[in-house]
C-alpha positions as CSV (number, residue, x, y, z in Angstrom):
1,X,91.8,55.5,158.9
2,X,89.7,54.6,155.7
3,X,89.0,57.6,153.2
4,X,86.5,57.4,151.0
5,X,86.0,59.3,147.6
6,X,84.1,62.5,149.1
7,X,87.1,62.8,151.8
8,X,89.8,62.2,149.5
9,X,88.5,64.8,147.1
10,X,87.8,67.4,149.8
11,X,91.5,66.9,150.8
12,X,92.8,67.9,148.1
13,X,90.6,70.2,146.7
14,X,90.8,72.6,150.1
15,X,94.2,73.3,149.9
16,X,94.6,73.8,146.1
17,X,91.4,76.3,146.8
18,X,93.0,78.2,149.7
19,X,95.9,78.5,147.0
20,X,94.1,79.4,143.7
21,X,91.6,81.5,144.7
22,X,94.3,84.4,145.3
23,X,95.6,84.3,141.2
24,X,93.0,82.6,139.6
25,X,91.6,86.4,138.3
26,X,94.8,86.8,136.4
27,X,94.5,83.6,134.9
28,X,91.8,81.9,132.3
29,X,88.1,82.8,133.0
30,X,86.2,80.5,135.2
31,X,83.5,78.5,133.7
32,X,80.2,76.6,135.3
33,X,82.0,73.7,136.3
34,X,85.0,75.6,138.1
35,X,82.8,77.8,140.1
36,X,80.8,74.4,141.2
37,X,84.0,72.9,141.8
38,X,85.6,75.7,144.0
39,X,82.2,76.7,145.8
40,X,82.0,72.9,146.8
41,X,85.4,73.1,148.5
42,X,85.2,76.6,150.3
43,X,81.8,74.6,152.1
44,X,83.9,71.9,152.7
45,X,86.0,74.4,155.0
46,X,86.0,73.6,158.8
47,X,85.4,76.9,160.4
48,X,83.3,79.7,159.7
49,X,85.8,82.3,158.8
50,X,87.6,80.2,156.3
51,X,84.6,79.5,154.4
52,X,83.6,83.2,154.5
53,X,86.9,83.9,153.2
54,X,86.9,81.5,150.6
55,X,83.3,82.4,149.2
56,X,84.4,86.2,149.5
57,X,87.2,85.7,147.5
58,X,85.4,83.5,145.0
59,X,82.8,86.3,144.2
60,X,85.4,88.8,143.7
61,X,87.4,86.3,141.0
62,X,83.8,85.5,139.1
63,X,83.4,89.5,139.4
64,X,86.8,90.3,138.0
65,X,86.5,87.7,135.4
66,X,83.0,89.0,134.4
67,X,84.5,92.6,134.2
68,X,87.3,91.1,131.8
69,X,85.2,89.4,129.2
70,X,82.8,92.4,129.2
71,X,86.0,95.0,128.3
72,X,85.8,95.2,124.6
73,X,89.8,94.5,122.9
74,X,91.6,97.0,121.7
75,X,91.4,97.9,118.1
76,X,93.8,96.3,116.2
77,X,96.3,98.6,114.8
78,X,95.2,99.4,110.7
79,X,98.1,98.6,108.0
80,X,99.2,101.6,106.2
81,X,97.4,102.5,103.1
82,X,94.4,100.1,104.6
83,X,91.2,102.0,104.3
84,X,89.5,101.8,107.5
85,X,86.1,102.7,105.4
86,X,84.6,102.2,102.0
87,X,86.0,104.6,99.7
88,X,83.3,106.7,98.6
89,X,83.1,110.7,96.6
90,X,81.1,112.9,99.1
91,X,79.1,109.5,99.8
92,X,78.9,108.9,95.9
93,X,79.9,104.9,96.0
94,X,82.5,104.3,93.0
95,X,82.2,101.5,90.3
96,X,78.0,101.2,91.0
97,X,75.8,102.1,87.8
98,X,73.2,105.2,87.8
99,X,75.2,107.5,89.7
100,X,75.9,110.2,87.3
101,X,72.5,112.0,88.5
102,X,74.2,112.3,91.4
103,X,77.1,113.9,90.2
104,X,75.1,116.2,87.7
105,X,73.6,117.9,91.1
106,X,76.5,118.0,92.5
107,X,77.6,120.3,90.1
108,X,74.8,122.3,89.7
109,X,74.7,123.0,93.3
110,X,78.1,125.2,93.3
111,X,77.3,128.3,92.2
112,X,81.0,128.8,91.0
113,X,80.2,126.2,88.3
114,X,77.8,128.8,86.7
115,X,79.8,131.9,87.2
116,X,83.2,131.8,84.9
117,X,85.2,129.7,82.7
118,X,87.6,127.3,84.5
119,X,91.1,126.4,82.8
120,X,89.5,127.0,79.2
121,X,86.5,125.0,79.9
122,X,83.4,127.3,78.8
123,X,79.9,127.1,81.0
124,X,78.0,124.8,78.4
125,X,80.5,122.2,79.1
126,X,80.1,122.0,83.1
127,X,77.8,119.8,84.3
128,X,77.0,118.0,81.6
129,X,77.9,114.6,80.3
130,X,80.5,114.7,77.5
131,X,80.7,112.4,74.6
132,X,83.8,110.8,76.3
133,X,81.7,110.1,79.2
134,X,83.7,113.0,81.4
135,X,81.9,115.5,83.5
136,X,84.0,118.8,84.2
137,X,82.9,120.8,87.6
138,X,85.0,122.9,90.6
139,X,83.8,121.3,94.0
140,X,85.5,121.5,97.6
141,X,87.2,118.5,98.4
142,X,89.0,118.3,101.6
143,X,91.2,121.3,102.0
144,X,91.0,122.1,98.7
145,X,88.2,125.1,97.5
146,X,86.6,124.9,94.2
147,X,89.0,122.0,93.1
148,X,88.2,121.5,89.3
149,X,87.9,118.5,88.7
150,X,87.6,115.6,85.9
151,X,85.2,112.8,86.7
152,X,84.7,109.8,84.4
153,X,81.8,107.4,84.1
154,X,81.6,104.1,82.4
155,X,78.8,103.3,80.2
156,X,76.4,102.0,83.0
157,X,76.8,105.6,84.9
158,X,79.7,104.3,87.5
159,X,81.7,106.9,88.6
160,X,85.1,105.1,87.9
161,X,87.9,108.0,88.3
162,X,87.9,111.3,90.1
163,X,91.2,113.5,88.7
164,X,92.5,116.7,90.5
165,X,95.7,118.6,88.8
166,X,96.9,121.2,91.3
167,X,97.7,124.2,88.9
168,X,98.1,126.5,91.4
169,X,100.8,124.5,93.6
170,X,98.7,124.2,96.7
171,X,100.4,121.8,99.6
172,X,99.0,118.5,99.7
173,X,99.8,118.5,103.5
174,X,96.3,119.4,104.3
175,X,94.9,117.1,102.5
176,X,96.7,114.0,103.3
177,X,95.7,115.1,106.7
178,X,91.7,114.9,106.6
179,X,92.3,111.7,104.3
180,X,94.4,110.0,107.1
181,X,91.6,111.4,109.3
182,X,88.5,109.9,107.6
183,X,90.5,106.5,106.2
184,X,93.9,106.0,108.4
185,X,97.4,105.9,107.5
186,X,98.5,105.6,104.3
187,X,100.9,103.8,102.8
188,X,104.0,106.0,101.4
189,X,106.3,105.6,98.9
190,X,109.3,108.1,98.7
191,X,111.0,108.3,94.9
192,X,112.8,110.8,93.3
193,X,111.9,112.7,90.0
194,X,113.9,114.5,87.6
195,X,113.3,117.9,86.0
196,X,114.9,118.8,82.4
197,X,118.5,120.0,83.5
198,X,118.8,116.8,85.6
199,X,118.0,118.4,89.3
200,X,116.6,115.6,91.4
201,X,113.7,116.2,93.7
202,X,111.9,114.5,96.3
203,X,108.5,113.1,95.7
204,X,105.7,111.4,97.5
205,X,102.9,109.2,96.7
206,X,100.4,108.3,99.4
207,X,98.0,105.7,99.0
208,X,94.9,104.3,100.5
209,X,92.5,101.2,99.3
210,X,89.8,100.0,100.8
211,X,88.5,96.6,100.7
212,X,86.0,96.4,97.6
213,X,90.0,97.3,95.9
214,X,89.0,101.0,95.5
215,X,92.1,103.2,95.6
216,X,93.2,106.8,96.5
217,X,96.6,108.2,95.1
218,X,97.9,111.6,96.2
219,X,101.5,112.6,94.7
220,X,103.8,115.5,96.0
221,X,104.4,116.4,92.5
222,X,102.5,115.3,88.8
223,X,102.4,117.4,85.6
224,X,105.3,120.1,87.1
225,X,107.7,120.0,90.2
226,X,106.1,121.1,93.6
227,X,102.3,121.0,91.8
228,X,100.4,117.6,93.6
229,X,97.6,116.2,92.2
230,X,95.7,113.0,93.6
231,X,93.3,110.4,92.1
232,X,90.9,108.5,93.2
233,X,90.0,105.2,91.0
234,X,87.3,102.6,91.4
235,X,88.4,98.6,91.5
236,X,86.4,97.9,88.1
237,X,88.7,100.7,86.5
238,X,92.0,99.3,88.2
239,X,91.0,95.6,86.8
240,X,90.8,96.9,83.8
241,X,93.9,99.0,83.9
242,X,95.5,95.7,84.8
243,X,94.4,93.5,82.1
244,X,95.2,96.4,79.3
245,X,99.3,96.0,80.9
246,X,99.0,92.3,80.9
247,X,97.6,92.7,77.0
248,X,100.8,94.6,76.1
249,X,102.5,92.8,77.7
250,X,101.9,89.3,76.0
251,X,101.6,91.7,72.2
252,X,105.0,92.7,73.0
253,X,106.2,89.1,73.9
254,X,105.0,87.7,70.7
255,X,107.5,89.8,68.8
256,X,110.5,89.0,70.5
């Protein structure tokens, strides 16, 4: 018996259909040419049933594998201290000029900014531009009410540094919280401080920065043990932070 090319190719590919066709879905998706391929040898099937079979179970795989490619993956898991979002102030961007407008309304739109003196801080200097470039206002942030807080500009009006000193010992539980809600996990350090008569005590930092290099820092305890603080700094005042260090640095190398 003489087998030409059509008859030898038919041979083989029935069989290998008849045995793909049941796994193929679990395997790589099927392109143009496999579908052609695979169609071609379930007509090449000698009774009826068979080929219905076959071109049944071909529609389901092309189905299947449709289905697969349309299932979006699933999120990648973030890295701690990661911002999953630009770090922002109430949707007031850090490190971009003109933006002390923004704060300055900010201010004047808490009425507790115009009602008392705050930590010594008289009315004529809230909400206002200081000659250091600071502006001094209470605002809610996160679970903290009225929060007074320092905010510092550069000389182009870029809010650089936001700085909250928890007098009152509030938990920064809540707060970590809604951060980790809004930006993801942070990433925590756990060190030890020391109070005057030597106790030890526990104390946490959390962190978050996004990807412009903007960075959030809340601590367990700052100025006094058990009373958090947390601040938030833009990249251009981090850089600069950095190359102040690495200027002391090399002063202090040229006198060894």
């Amino acid at each position: 018996m003489i087998l030409n090319r059509m008859n030898l190719l038919t041979m083989i590919a029935v069989p290998m259909t008849l045995l793909i066709l049941p796994v193929y879905s679990f395997s790589q998706p099927l392109d143009e040419k496999d579908i052609s391929i695979i169609s071609d040898a379930c007509s090449s099937l000698n009774t009826k049933n068979k080929k219905a079979a076959c071109a049944d179970a071909l529609t389901r795989i092309i189905g299947n594998n449709a289905a697969s490619e349309s299932t979006p993956a699933p999120p990648k898991p973030s890295t701690p201290g990661t911002a999953s979002e630009e770090i922002t102030f109430k949707g007031i961007p850090l490190g971009q000029a003109g933006q002390s407008e923004r704060l300055l309304q900010l201010c004047a739109a808490n009425t507790e900014n115009h009602a008392k003196n705050v930590s010594g801080v008289s009315i004529d200097n809230k909400c206002k531009i200081m000659s250091n470039l600071k502006i001094l206002f209470s605002v809610d942030y996160g679970t903290y009410k009225d929060a007074y807080l320092v905010f510092q500009l550069d000389e182009q009006g870029a809010l650089v540094s936001i700085k909250y000193n928890n007098i009152f010992g509030e938990p920064i539980v809540g707060l970590v919280k809604v951060l980790s809600d809004k930006y993801g996990s942070p990433l925590i350090e756990n060190e030890e401080i020391q109070n005057r008569l030597g106790s030890k005590f526990p104390l946490q930092i959390y962190h978050w920065t996004d990807a412009r290099g903007n960075m959030i820092e809340v601590k367990s305890s700052c100025e006094k043990i058990g009373q958090g603080c947390f601040q938030i700094k833009a990249a251009s005042l981090l850089a600069n932070d950095t190359e102040k260090v690495r200027r002391i640095l090399n002063e202090g190398r040229k006198q060894l």
